[in-house]
C-alpha positions in Angstrom: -8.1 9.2 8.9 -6.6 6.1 8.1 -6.6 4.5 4.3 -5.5 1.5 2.4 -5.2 2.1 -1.3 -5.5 -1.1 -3.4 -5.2 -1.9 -6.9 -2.8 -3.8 -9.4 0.7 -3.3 -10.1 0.3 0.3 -12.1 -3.1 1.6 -11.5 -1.8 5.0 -9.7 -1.3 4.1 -6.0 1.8 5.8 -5.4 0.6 8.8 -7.5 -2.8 8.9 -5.5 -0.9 8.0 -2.2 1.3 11.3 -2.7 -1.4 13.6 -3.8 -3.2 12.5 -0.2 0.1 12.9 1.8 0.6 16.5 0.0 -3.4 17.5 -0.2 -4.4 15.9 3.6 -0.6 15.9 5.5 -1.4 12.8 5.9 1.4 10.0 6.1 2.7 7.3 3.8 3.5 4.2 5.6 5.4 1.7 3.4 6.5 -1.5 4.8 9.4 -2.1 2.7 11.0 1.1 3.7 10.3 0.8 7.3 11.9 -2.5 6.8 15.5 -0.9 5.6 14.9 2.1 8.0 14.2 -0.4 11.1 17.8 -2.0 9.8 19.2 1.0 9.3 18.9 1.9 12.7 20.6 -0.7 14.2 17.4 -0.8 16.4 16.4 -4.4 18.3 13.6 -4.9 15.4 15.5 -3.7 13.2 18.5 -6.4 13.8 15.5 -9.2 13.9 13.8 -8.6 10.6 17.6 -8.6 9.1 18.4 -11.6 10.7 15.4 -13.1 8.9 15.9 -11.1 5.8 19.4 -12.4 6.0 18.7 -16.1 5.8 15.7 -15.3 2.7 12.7 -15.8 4.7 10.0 -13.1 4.8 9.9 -11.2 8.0 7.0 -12.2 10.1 3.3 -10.4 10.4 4.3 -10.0 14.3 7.3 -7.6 13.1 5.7 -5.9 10.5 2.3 -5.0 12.8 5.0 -4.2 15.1 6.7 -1.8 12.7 3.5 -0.3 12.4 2.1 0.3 15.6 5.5 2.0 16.9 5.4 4.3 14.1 1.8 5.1 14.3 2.2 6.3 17.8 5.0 9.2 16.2 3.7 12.9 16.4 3.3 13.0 12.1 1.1 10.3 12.0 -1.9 12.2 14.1 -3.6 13.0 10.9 -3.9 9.7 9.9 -1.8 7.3 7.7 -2.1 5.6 4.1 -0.9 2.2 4.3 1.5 0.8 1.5 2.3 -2.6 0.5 0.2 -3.9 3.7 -1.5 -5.6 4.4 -1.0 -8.3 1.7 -2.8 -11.4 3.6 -6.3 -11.8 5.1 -4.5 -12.6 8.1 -2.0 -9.1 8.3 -5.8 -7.5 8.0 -6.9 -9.3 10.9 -3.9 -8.3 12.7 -3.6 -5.1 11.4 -8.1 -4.7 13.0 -6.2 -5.5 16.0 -3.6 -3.0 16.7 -5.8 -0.3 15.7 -8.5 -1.4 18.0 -6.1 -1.3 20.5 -5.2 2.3 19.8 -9.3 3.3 19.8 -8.3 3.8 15.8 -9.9 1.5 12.9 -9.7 2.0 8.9 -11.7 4.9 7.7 -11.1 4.1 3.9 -10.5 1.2 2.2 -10.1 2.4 -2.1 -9.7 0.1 -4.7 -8.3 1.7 -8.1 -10.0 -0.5 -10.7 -7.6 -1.1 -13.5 -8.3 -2.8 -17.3 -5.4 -4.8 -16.7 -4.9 -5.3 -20.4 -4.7 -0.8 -20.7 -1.6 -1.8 -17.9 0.4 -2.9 -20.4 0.5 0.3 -22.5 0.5 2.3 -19.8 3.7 0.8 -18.6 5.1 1.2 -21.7 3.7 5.1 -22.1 6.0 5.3 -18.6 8.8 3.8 -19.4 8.9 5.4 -22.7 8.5 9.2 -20.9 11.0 8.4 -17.7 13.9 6.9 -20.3 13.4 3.7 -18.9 14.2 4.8 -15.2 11.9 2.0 -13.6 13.8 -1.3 -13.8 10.2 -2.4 -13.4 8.5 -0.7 -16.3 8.2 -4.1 -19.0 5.7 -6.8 -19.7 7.4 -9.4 -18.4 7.6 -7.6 -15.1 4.1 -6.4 -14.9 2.9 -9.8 -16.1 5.0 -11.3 -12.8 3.5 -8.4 -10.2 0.1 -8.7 -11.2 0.5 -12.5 -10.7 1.4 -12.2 -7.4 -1.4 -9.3 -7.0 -4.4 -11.8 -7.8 -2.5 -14.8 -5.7 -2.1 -12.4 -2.5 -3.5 -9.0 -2.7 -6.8 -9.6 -4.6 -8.4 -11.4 -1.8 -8.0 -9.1 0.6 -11.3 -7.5 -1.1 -13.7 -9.6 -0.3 -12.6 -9.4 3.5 -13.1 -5.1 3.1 -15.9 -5.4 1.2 -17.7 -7.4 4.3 -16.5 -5.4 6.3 -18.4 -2.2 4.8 -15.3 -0.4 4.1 -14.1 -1.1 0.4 -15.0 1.6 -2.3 -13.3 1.6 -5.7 -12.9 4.4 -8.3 -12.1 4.1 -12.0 -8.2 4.0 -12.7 -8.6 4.2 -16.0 -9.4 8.0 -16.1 -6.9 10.9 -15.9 -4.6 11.0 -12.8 -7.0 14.2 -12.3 -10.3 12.2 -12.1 -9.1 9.2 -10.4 -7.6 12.3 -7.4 -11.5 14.2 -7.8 -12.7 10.8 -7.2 -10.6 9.5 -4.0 -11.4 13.6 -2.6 -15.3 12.6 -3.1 -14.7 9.6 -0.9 -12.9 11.3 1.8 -14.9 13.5 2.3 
């Protein structure tokens, strides 16, 4: 089974992502740590996309579907993957179509957590107020930047799922327990 869990900046992904990792031993694939892993490594993609990362530019969709596909073929990923922080451009999901039509895969699940952006705020603060601050990214100002950048790059992604036949949302603004009882109805 492989998922795409959308939503803005707060609305529970990584919470949900790890419940599904724990509850389905399913995998978590997120881009930005393949990214310093890949560099890490020393590997031939690896010295590319710091190359580019070097010089400021953003590391191409060829590298990251790359990324992707080589860690997709990996023994832990034969349950099926959750995709994080990709794709963020209608044409990454185009790609993205691509490389798993080419492994006979596709996406099973494509789950939108619906936020009230304006609850965000509070809930950020709720966060930041339990963890001591921990999150460097737990303000206003901060949210008000990522959710920004959500409805310039992220948001329309939706529209492409939802033609596709594979978007379904839940309501983020329940518990953590309802939003997970939710997701589980889905997957199934």
């Amino acid at each position: 089974m492989n998922i795409i869990l959308f939503g803005a900046p707060g609305a529970g992904k990584g919470t949900q992502a790890q419940r599904i990792v724990t509850t389905r031993n399913m995998v978590q694939l997120s881009t930005g740590d393949m990214l310093r892993a890949a560099i890490d490594s020393g590997s031939e993609l690896g010295l590319r996309a710091k190359e580019i990362m070097d010089r400021g530019e953003l590391v191409s969709d060829e590298i990251i579907v790359g990324m992707i596909d080589a860690r997709m073929d990996q023994d832990d990923c034969a349950q099926g993957v959750i995709l994080d922080g990709f794709p963020r451009t209608v044409a990454q999901a185009a790609a993205l179509d691509d490389m798993l039509r080419g492994k006979g895969l596709a996406l099973d699940h494509v789950i939108e957590i619906k936020v009230d952006e304006d609850a965000l705020f509070a809930r950020i603060e709720t966060r930041a107020a339990e963890t001591g601050g921990a999150r460097s990214d737990d303000n206003a100002e901060t949210l008000r930047k990522r959710l920004a950048v959500y409805h310039e790059n992220t948001a329309p992604l939706l529209p492409y799922y939802r033609e596709k036949g594979v978007l379904r949302s839940v309501d983020g603004m329940a518990s953590i327990e309802d939003v997970a009882a939710q997701i589980d109805n889905l997957l199934e």
